[in-house]
N, C-alpha and C positions, 0 to 999 in steps of 0.2 A: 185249294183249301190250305195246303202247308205255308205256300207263301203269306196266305191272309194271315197264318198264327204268326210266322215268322215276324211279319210287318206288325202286329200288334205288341208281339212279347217286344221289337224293337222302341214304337212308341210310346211304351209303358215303361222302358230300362229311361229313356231321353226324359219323360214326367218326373221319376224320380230324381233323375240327377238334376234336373231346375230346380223343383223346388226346395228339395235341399241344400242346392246353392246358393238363388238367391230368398230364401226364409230360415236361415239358420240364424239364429241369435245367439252369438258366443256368451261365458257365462263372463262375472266378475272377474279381472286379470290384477292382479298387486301392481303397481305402478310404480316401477324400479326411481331410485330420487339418482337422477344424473347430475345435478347443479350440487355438485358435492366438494367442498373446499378442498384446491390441489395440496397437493402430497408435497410440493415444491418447498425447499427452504433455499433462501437466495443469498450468499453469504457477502454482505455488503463492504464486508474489512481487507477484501481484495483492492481495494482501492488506497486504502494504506502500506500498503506492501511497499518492497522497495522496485520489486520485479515493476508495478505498476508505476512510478514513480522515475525509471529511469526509460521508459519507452520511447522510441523515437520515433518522428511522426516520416511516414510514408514520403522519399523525394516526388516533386513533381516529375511525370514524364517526358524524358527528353527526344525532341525532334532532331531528325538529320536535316541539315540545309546545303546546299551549295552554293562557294560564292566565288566571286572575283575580285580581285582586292589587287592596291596597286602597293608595293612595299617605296621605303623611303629614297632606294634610288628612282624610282618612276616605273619600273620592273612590273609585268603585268602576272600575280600567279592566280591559277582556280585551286580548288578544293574542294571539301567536306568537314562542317562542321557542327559537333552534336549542341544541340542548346535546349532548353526550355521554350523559351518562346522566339520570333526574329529580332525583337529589340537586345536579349541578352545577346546575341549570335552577334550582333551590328558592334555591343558593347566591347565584346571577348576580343573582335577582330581590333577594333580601334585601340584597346587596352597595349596591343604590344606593337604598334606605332603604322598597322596598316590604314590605308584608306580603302573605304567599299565602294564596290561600282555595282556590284548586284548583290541578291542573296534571295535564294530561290530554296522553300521548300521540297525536301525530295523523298517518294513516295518510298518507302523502305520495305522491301518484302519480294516474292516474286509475283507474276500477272498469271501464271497458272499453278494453285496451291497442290491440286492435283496430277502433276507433272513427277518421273520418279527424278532426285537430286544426280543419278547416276547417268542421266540422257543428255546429251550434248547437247550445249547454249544455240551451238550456231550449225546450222544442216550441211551435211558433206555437199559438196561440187555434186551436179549430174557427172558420170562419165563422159569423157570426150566420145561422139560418135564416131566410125570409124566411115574414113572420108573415103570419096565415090571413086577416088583412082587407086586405093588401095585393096577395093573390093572388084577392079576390073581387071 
């Protein structure tokens, strides 16, 4: 008998919470205006200024190349040279009386970003093993 009330008082708590759930009709709500003209004033005479007027415009960025170039005695030198694109690099080289023989793109940065700058480029030697007639 106590569980039959138990199970009823519980069915009767669950009737109420539904139907008050879904048959509640909320009342009238004021419906706030959001579409409200910003507060913004944009002051357009920055553009007369002199600050805005002497700006300079962002250089293009420049690539590293490497090239091989023959100087006017016949002399074979390589290098590195920064340029914007490979036609200025070709230009810059011929400009002070080289000739080009290549000019190669080269990738600028390291291959592992996550690497600490303080760990060594190149892996120490293994130890020399210690040989079989020194161990005999």
């Amino acid at each position: 008998m106590f569980f039959v009330g138990i199970t009823l008082l519980f069915l009767l708590f669950i009737l109420v919470v539904f139907f008050g759930t879904f048959f509640y009709k909320p009342g009238n709500v004021q419906q706030a205006l959001t579409f409200n003209k910003p507060k913004v004033n944009i002051d357009m005479s920055i553009f007369d200024s002199d600050q805005f007027k002497n700006l300079q415009p962002i250089p293009e960025m420049e690539l590293q190349y490497a090239y091989t170039v023959a100087t006017k005695n016949g002399k074979q030198k390589t290098g590195f040279i920064s340029a914007t694109s490979s036609d200025e690099a070709t230009k810059m080289l011929e400009g002070v009386g080289l000739t080009v023989y290549s000019l190669k793109e080269v990738q600028v940065g390291r291959d592992d970003p996550f690497s600490p700058y303080s760990s060594a480029l190149i892996s120490p030697s293994p130890s020399p093993s210690p040989s079989k007639a020194a161990t005999k």
